[in-house]
N, C-alpha and C positions, 0 to 999 in steps of 0.2 A: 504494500500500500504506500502512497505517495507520502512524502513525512514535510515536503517543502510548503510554504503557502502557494506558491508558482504552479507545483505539480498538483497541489490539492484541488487548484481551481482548473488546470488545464484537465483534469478528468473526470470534474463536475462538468464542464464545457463538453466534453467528448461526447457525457451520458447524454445531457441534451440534446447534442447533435445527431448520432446516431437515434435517439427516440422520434426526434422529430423526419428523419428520413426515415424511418422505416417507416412510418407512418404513410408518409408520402408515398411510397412506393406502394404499398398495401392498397392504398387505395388507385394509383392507376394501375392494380392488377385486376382491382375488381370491377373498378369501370367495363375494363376491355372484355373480362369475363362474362360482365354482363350484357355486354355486344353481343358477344358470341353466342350465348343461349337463348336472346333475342331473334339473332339472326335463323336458329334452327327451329322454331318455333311460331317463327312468325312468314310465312309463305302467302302470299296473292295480294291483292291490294291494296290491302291496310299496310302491306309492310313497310313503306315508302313513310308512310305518315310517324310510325313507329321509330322505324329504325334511323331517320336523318337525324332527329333530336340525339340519338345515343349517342353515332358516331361523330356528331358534331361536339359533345363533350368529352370522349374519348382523346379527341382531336387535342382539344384545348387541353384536358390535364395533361396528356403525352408530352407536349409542347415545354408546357411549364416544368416538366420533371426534366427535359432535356436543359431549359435552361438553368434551372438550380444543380445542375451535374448528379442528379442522381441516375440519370441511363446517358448516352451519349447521344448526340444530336442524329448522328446518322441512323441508329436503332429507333430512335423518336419517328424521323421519317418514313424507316421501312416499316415498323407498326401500321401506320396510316397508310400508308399507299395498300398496303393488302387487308387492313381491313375495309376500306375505300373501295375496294376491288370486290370486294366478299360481298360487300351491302348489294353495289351494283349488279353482280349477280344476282342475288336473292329478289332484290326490284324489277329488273329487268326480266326475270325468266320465263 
């Protein structure tokens, strides 16, 4: 355990940190999770009306996770583009 004041507070700081990105991340897993059991459950016409809203927040937490460095920016993008891709199917089919 830390004995310094310096280290006492640099691993009070860690625990916050870490708490608060798991968090973060927790929930754009569950966002996107929940795209996707949207996506499989929701087939014909209504699903357009359903599913834009999802993906459209999926969108925006992905984004913001990529800005705060909890996933990398490129992972950010490639999430979106195929769940973007997925919806479009399921709308389109």
């Amino acid at each position: 355990m830390a004995t310094h004041a310096s280290a006492v507070k640099a691993a009070r700081q860690a625990n916050a940190r870490n708490k608060k990105n798991s968090e973060a991340r927790a929930r754009f897993r569950t966002i996107v999770k929940n795209l996707r059991t949207a996506m499989k459950s929701n087939l014909g016409k209504e699903a357009e009306k359903t599913l834009q809203p999802l993906l459209n927040e999926a969108q925006k937490v992905l984004m913001k996770a990529a800005n705060k460095n909890l996933i990398k920016k490129k992972t950010a993008s490639r999430y979106v583009a195929r769940l973007s891709q997925a919806v479009h199917k399921v709308t389109h089919a």
